[in-house]
N, C-alpha and C positions, 0 to 999 in steps of 0.2 A: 504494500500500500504506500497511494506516496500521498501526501498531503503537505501544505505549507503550514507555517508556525508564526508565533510572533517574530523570530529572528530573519525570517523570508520577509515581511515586510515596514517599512516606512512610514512609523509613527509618528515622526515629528513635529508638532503641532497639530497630527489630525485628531478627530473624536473618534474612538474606539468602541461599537457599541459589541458588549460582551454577554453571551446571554451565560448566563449563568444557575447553576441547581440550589436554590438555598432555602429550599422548602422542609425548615429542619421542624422537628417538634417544640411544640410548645403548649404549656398551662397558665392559667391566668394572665395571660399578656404577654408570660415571660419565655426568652429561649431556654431550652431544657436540655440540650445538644447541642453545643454550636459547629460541631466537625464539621459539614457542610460549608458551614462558611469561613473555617479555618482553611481547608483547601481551596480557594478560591483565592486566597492572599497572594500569591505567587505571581499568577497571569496579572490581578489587578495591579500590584507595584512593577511589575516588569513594565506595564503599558505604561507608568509614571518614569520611570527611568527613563523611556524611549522618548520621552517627549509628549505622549500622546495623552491622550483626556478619556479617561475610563468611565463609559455609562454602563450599568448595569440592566438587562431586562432578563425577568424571573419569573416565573409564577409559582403561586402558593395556593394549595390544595385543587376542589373541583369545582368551584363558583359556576360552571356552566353558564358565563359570556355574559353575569352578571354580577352587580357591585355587591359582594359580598363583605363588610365592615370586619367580619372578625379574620377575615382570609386577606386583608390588607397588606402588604409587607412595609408597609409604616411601622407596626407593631416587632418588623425584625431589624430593625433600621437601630436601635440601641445595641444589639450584638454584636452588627458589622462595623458601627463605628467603634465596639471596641477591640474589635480584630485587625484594625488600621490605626491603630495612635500614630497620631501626629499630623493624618490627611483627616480631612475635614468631608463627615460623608452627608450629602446632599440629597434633600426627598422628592420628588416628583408625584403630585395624588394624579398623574396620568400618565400611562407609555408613549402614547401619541400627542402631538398638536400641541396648541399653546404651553399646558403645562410643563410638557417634556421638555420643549423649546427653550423656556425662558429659563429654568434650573439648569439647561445646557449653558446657554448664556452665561450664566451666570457665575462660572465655576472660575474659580482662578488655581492656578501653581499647585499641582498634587493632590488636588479636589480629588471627589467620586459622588458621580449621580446617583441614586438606586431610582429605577424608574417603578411605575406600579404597578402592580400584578396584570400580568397580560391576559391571563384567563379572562380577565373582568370585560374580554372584550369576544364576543362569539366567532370572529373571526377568525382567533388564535389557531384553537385546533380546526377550524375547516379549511387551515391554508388557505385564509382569504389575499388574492392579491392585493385589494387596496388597504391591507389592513400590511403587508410585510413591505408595500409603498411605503404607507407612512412611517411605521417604522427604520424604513432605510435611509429617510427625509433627514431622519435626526446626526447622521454619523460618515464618515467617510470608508471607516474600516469597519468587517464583521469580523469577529472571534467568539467560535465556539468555545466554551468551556464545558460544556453539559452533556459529557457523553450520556449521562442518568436521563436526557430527554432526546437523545437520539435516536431513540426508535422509534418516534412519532414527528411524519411529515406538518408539522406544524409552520405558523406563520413567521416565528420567532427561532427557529431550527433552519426549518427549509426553505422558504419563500425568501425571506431578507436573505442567507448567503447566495440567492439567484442573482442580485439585482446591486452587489458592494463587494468589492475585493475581501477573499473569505480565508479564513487559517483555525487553526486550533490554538486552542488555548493550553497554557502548560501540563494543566492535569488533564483535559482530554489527551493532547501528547502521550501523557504516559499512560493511561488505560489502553491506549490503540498499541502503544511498540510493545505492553505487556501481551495483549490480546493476539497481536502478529506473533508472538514469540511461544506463545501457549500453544495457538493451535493453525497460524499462516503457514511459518516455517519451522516447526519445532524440532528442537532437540529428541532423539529419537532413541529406546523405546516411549509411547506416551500413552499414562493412564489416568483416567477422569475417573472419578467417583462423583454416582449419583444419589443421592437417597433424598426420602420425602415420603410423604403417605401414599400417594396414588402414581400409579403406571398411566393415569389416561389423564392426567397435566402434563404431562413427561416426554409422551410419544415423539413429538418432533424431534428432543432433544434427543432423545437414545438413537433412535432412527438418523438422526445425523452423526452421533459419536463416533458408531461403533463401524462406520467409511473413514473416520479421522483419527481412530485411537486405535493401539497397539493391544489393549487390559481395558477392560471396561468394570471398575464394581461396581456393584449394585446395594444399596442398602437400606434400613430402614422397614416402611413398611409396604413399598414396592418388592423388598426383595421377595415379601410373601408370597404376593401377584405368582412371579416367576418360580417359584419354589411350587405352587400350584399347579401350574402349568408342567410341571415334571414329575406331577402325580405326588408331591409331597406334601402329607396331610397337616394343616399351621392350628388346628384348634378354633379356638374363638379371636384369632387374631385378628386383627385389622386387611383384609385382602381384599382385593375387587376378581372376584371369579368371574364374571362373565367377561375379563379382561384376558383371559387364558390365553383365547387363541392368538393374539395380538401378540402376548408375550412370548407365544412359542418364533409368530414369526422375526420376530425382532432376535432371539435365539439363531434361529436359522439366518438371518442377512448377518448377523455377525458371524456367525461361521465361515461365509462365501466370503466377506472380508479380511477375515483373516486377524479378526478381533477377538482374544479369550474372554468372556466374560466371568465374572467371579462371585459366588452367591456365597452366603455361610454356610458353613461345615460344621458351626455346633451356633448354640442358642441360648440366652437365657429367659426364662419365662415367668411368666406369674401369675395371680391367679386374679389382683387386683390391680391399677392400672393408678398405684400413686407411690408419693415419695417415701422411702424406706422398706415399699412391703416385699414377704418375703418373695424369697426368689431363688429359682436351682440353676445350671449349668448342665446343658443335654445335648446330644446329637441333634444334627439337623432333623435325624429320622425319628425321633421321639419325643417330638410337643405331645404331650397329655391334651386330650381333649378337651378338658373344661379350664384351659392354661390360654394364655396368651402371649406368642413373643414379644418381649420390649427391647432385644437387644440383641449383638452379636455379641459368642462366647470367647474366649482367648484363641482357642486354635484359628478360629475365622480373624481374628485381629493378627498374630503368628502369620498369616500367609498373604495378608493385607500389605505388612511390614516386608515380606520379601520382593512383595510385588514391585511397591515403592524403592527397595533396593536395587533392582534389575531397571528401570526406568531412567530418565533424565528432566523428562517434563509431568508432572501433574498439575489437572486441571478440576478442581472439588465444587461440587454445588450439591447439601444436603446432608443430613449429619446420618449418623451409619443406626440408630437406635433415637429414642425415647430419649433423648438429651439433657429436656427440660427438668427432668427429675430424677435423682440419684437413687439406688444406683445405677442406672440404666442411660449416662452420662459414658460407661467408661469406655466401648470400642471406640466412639468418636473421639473421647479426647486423649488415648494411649495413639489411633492411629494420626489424630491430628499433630501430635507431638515429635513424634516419628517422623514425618515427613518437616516438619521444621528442623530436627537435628538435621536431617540427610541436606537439607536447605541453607543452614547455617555451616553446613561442610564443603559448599560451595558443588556438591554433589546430585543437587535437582532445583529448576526453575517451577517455582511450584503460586499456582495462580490460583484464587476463591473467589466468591462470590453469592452472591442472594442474601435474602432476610435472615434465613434462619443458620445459614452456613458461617457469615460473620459473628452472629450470636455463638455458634455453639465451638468456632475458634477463637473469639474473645474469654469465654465461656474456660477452654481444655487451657491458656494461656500459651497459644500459639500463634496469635494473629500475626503478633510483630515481625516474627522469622517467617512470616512465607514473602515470598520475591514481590505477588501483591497481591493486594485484597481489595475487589470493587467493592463498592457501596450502588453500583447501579441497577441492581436488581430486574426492570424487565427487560433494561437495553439489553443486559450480561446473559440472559436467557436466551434471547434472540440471535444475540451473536452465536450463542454454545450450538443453536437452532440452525445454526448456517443460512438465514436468514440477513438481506442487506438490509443496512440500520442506515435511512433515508437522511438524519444531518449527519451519516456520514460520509454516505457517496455523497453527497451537494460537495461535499470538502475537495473530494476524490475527482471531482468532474475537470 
C-alpha cells in the first residue's frame, strides 16, 4: 500500500482539516478515557510544527443528522485542551459555514479548532456531496487520522479527501504499516487466533483467514460451533448447531488452503457460569452433559504456545474462554502472555484488536508487549475480512 503522510506534504501556513476519532466515553459531562484523544496528539503538533493550522472534525456517538446536546463534542473540548498544554484549543458549535469559518479565522500561532460533531449533520454518513463541499470550503489540506472510521464511506472520510490534497495522519500511519505487516506482506509462518461467542458474526473473517494464514485457532465459544461439527458432544455449552455445516465447510477450504486449524484438546467446565464456581479439567471428548465449557485446558494452551513458537507473525481478535471471570480468564491470559514474551524477544510481530480482545490483553497484562494493539474495532474487523476500508482506498487513489 502506498499512501502519502504529513511529511509528503506542505503545510506551511495552510489549514489542515484533520478528521479525527475522539469519540471516547464519558459520564456526567466528564471524559472517562481520554486515550482516544491522547493518540491524536502527535499528527495535531506535527501539523503545528509544519506551519500548518490544525482543525479538527469528529463525530461523537449516533445523533442521526441531528443536534443532539449531550452528543456535543463541546462537552470533550476540556480533555483535548488538556492533552495540548500550551496551544490554545478552539470551539466551533458548527462543522460547516459561518461558525466553522470565523473560529478558523480566528486562530492565531499553535491554535486548534475542534469543529462540531459532524453526525449532527445527515449528510455525514450518506456521503453527501454538498455536505464534504462544504467541509473542504474550510481547509487547504485533508488528513486522515481515523482509521476507527474508515470503514465507513462517509462525508468526513471519503467525500472531502475526493475534493483536497489527502495523506494520513501519524496514527492512521501506523495502524496501516502495522496492518500491511500483519497480514499484506507478513513475516511467515502466520497464525490469527479467533475467538468470541458465535461462528455466524465471524464467517467473513475465518473464511478470509484461513486463504491468509499458515495456523488458524479457534477459541472461545465458537470453538464449540466447530467441535460440533466433528460430532463432539459440548453439553449445555454455549454452541450455534445449526451452524454445523458452515463450520464443516470452513474446515474443508482450510484444508485446500493449506491452513491447520486448531480447536482444544482438553477443556474446563462447569456446571455454573460465574466467578469462582467450581470447575474440572477434561478431554475435549468428555464434557458431562449437564457441564458447560468456559474455557481451554492447559494441554490446549501447551500446543497454542508451540504454535506461537513455530510462527513469526500473529494476528489475535477474541479471547480463547470466558475471560470476564476467573477462573476461566486463564488460557487467554497464559497464551496472551506467551506471545508477548516471544514479542519482546524480538521473535514474533504480533498485532490485536477489537473490544473485547484489548480488554482481555489489558486484562492477562500483555497489551504493552505486542508490536500493536488497535482500538479500531469494526474498521480492524473489516480489514481481518479482507474487505477495502473506503477512507482508505480514497488515501490509496
Amino acid at each position: 500500500m502506498a499512501w502519502k503522510t504529513l511529511d509528503d506534504m506542505d503545510l506551511c501556513g495552510k489549514t489542515v482539516l484533520v478528521r479525527v476519532d475522539i469519540n471516547v466515553p464519558m459520564e456526567n459531562g466528564l471524559v472517562t478515557d481520554a486515550t482516544r484523544i491522547e493518540k491524536i496528539v502527535p499528527t495535531v503538533l506535527d501539523v503545528i510544527a509544519k506551519g500548518g493550522r490544525p482543525v479538527l472534525l469528529a463525530h461523537y456517538g449516533r445523533p442521526k443528522g441531528k443536534v443532539v446536546d449531550d452528543m456535543s463534542l463541546r462537552h470533550v473540548l476540556p480533555a483535548l485542551q488538556d492533552a495540548l498544554p500550551g496551544h490554545t484549543v478552539h470551539f466551533a458549535a458548527d462543522c460547516i459555514g459561518a461558525p466553522a469559518k470565523q473560529a478558523i479565522a480566528a486562530m492565531g500561532p499553535g491554535d486548534v479548532v475542534l469543529l462540531e460533531n459532524t453526525r449532527f449533520h445527515a449528510g455525514e454518513e450518506a456521503n453527501d456531496r454538498a455536505l464534504a463541499a462544504a467541509f473542504a470550503a474550510l481547509g487547504d489540506i485533508y488528513c486522515n487520522d481515523a482509521f476507527s472510521a474508515a470503514h465507513r464511506a462517509h462525508a468526513s472520510t471519503d467525500g472531502i479527501a475526493r475534493l483536497l490534497p489527502a495523506c494520513a495522519g501519524r496514527l492512521m500511519s501506523k495502524e496501516l504499516k502495522a496492518l500491511e505487516a500483519a497480514l499484506g506482506k507478513p513475516q511467515r509462518p502466520v497464525v490469527a487466533v479467533v475467538g468470541g461467542a458465535k461462528v455466524s458474526t465471524k464467517l467473513e473473517l475465518l473464511g478470509n483467514l484461513v486463504t491468509k494464514v499458515d495456523h488458524l485457532v479457534i477459541g472461545g465459544g465458537m470453538a464449540n460451533t466447530f467441535l460440533v461439527a466433528q460430532g463432539i458432544e459440548v453439553g449445555k455449552s454455549l454452541a450455534e448447531r445449526d451452524m454445523a455445516d458452515t463450520a464443516r465447510d470452513i474446515l474443508s477450504k482450510a484444508k485446500a488452503a493449506g491452513c491447520t486449524i486448531h480447536l482444544p484438546v482438553d477443556i474446563v467446565v462447569a456446571r455454573e457460569f460465574k466467578a469462582g464456581a467450581a470447575s474440572e479439567t477434561v478431554p475435549v471428548t468428555d464434557c458431562p452433559a449437564d457441564a458447560m465449557i468456559l474455557d481451554a485446558g492447559p494441554a490446549t494452551v501447551a500446543a497454542i504456545a508451540q504454535v506461537f513458537d513455530a510462527c513469526r507473525t500473529l494476528i489475535w481478535n477474541g479471547p480463547l474462554g470466558a475471560f470476564e471471570i476467573e477462573p476461566f480468564d486463564t488460557a487467554t491470559n497464559a497464551a496472551a502472555r506467551h506471545a508477548a514474551s516471544l514479542t519482546r524477544a524480538g521473535k514474533l510481530v504480533s498485532v490485536a484488536g477489537g473490544g473485547d480482545t484489548v480488554a482481555a490483553l489489558n486484562k492477562a497484562g500483555a497489551a504493552d508487549d505486542f508490536s500493536f494493539i488497535s482500538t479500531a474495532g469494526g474498521a480492524f474487523l473489516e480489514w481481518m475480512e479482507g474487505k477495502d476500508l473506503p477512507g482508505v482506498a480514497v488515501l490509496l487513489a
